[in-house]
N, C-alpha and C positions, 0 to 999 in steps of 0.2 A: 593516522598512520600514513607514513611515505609510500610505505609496499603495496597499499591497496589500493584497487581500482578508485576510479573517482563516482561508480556506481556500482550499488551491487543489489541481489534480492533480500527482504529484509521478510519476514512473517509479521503477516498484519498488526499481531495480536502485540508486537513489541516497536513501545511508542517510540519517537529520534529523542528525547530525553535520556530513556533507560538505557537505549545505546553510548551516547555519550558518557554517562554517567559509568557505565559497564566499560567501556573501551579504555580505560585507567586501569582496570584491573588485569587486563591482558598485556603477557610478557607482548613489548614494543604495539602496542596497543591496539593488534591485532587484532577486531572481534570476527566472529564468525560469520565465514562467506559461506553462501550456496552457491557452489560449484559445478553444480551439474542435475540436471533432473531426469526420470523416465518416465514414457508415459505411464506406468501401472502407479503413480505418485511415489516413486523412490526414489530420495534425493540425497548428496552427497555435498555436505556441510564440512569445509573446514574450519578448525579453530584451534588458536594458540591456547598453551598453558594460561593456568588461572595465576596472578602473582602472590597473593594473597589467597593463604590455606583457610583459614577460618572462612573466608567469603566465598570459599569454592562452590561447595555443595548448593549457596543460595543462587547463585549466580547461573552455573550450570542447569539448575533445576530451571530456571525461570525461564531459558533459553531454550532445553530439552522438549519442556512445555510450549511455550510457540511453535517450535518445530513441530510439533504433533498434532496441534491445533490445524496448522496448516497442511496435512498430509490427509487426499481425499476422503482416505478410509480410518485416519485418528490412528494410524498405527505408532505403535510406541518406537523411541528411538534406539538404533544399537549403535554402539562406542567404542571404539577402539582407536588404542590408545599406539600410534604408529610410530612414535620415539623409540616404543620397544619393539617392533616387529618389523621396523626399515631400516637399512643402512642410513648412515649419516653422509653427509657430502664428502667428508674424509677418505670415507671407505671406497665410497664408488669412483674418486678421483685413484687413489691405489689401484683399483680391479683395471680402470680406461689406461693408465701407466705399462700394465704388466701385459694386458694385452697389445698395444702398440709394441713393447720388447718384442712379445711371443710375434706376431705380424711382421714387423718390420727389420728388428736386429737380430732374430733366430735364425739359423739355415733352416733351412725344410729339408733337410734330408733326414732329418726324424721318422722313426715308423709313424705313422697315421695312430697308432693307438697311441703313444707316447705324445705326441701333438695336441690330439683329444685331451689326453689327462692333464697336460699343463696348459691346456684353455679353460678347464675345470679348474681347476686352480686357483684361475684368476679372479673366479668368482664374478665377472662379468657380466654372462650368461643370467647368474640366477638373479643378481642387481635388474636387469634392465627388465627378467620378465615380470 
Protein backbone atom coordinates (compact mmCIF):
# COMPACT_ATOMS: atom_id res chain seq x y z
CA UNK A 1 0.00 0.00 0.00
CA UNK A 2 0.97 3.70 -0.88
CA UNK A 3 -0.56 5.16 2.47
CA UNK A 4 1.60 3.08 4.66
CA UNK A 5 4.72 3.69 6.25
CA UNK A 6 7.63 2.04 4.76
CA UNK A 7 7.92 0.33 8.43
CA UNK A 8 5.77 -0.46 10.93
CA UNK A 9 5.32 -3.09 14.13
CA UNK A 10 4.17 -6.23 13.17
CA UNK A 11 3.33 -9.17 16.29
CA UNK A 12 5.93 -11.71 16.12
CA UNK A 13 3.53 -14.48 15.97
CA UNK A 14 2.46 -13.18 12.32
CA UNK A 15 5.02 -14.37 9.56
CA UNK A 16 5.84 -11.51 6.22
CA UNK A 17 4.03 -14.20 4.10
CA UNK A 18 0.58 -14.22 6.02
CA UNK A 19 0.99 -10.46 5.78
CA UNK A 20 1.26 -10.39 2.32
CA UNK A 21 -0.98 -12.81 1.72
CA UNK A 22 -3.63 -10.95 4.11
CA UNK A 23 -2.94 -7.45 2.80
CA UNK A 24 -5.21 -8.43 -0.63
CA UNK A 25 -7.99 -8.70 1.51
CA UNK A 26 -7.88 -5.32 3.03
CA UNK A 27 -10.11 -2.38 1.38
CA UNK A 28 -6.64 -0.50 -0.69
CA UNK A 29 -4.49 -2.95 1.03
CA UNK A 30 -4.31 -1.45 4.23
CA UNK A 31 -3.32 -4.23 6.95
CA UNK A 32 -3.03 -3.30 10.26
CA UNK A 33 -0.71 -0.79 11.82
CA UNK A 34 0.37 -0.48 15.66
CA UNK A 35 -0.15 2.99 16.20
CA UNK A 36 0.72 3.61 19.34
CA UNK A 37 1.54 1.70 22.71
CA UNK A 38 1.53 2.28 26.71
CA UNK A 39 3.49 1.23 29.06
CA UNK A 40 0.86 -0.99 31.13
CA UNK A 41 1.04 -3.15 27.31
CA UNK A 42 -2.14 -1.22 25.67
CA UNK A 43 -1.67 -0.80 22.30
CA UNK A 44 -3.75 0.90 19.72
CA UNK A 45 -3.83 -1.07 16.22
CA UNK A 46 -5.28 0.42 13.24
CA UNK A 47 -7.00 -1.49 10.53
CA UNK A 48 -9.01 -1.18 7.31
CA UNK A 49 -12.26 -3.10 6.54
CA UNK A 50 -11.91 -6.67 5.52
CA UNK A 51 -12.94 -6.97 1.40
CA UNK A 52 -14.00 -10.14 1.49
CA UNK A 53 -17.04 -11.14 4.09
CA UNK A 54 -16.64 -14.69 4.05
CA UNK A 55 -12.70 -14.34 4.93
CA UNK A 56 -13.43 -11.81 7.69
CA UNK A 57 -13.99 -13.64 10.59
CA UNK A 58 -10.67 -15.82 9.60
CA UNK A 59 -8.73 -13.18 8.91
CA UNK A 60 -9.57 -10.98 11.71
CA UNK A 61 -9.39 -13.81 14.11
CA UNK A 62 -5.78 -14.77 13.18
CA UNK A 63 -4.74 -11.05 13.57
CA UNK A 64 -6.79 -10.41 16.91
CA UNK A 65 -4.75 -13.45 18.12
CA UNK A 66 -1.21 -12.19 17.38
CA UNK A 67 -2.34 -8.98 18.93
CA UNK A 68 -2.84 -10.81 22.12
CA UNK A 69 -0.16 -13.17 21.89
CA UNK A 70 1.88 -10.07 21.98
CA UNK A 71 0.28 -8.03 24.94
CA UNK A 72 2.44 -8.52 28.21
CA UNK A 73 -0.40 -9.82 30.23
CA UNK A 74 -2.42 -11.85 26.99
CA UNK A 75 -5.15 -9.60 27.25
CA UNK A 76 -7.93 -10.04 24.91
CA UNK A 77 -8.49 -7.49 22.31
CA UNK A 78 -11.56 -4.79 22.22
CA UNK A 79 -12.81 -3.39 18.76
CA UNK A 80 -14.40 -0.86 17.70
CA UNK A 81 -15.63 -0.30 14.88
CA UNK A 82 -14.91 3.81 14.17
CA UNK A 83 -16.77 4.23 10.78
CA UNK A 84 -19.73 4.17 13.03
CA UNK A 85 -18.68 6.29 15.86
CA UNK A 86 -16.55 9.21 13.88
CA UNK A 87 -17.36 11.75 11.56
CA UNK A 88 -16.20 11.25 8.15
CA UNK A 89 -13.92 13.77 6.38
CA UNK A 90 -17.02 15.13 4.76
CA UNK A 91 -18.38 16.21 7.93
CA UNK A 92 -15.56 17.63 9.71
CA UNK A 93 -14.64 19.64 6.47
CA UNK A 94 -18.58 21.07 6.85
CA UNK A 95 -18.13 21.80 10.77
CA UNK A 96 -14.06 23.69 9.83
CA UNK A 97 -16.42 25.79 6.77
CA UNK A 98 -19.19 27.05 9.27
CA UNK A 99 -16.81 27.83 11.79
CA UNK A 100 -14.53 30.09 9.68
CA UNK A 101 -18.30 31.80 8.58
CA UNK A 102 -19.19 31.88 12.48
CA UNK A 103 -15.14 33.41 12.97
CA UNK A 104 -14.63 35.42 10.20
CA UNK A 105 -17.96 36.49 8.18
CA UNK A 106 -20.21 36.90 11.37
CA UNK A 107 -20.49 40.22 13.29
CA UNK A 108 -19.86 39.71 16.81
CA UNK A 109 -22.31 41.79 18.14
CA UNK A 110 -24.37 38.61 18.79
CA UNK A 111 -25.26 38.04 22.52
CA UNK A 112 -22.36 35.68 23.73
CA UNK A 113 -24.96 32.97 24.35
CA UNK A 114 -26.41 33.14 20.70
CA UNK A 115 -22.55 32.96 19.56
CA UNK A 116 -22.00 29.99 21.91
CA UNK A 117 -25.02 28.22 20.42
CA UNK A 118 -24.12 28.71 16.67
CA UNK A 119 -20.46 27.48 17.51
CA UNK A 120 -22.41 24.43 18.91
CA UNK A 121 -23.90 24.08 15.91
CA UNK A 122 -21.11 23.77 13.98
CA UNK A 123 -20.27 20.77 15.53
CA UNK A 124 -16.58 21.64 15.40
CA UNK A 125 -15.96 21.50 18.94
CA UNK A 126 -17.36 18.01 19.44
CA UNK A 127 -15.47 16.69 15.86
CA UNK A 128 -12.07 17.89 17.11
CA UNK A 129 -12.54 16.55 20.73
Amino acid sequence: STSLPEYFVVPSSLADQDLKLYSYSFIGRRMPVWSWNHPNGSALVRMANIKDVLQQRRIDQRICNAITRSHPLRSDVYKSDLDKCLPNIQEIQAAHIKLKQLCVNEPFDETEEKWLSSLENTRWLEYIR
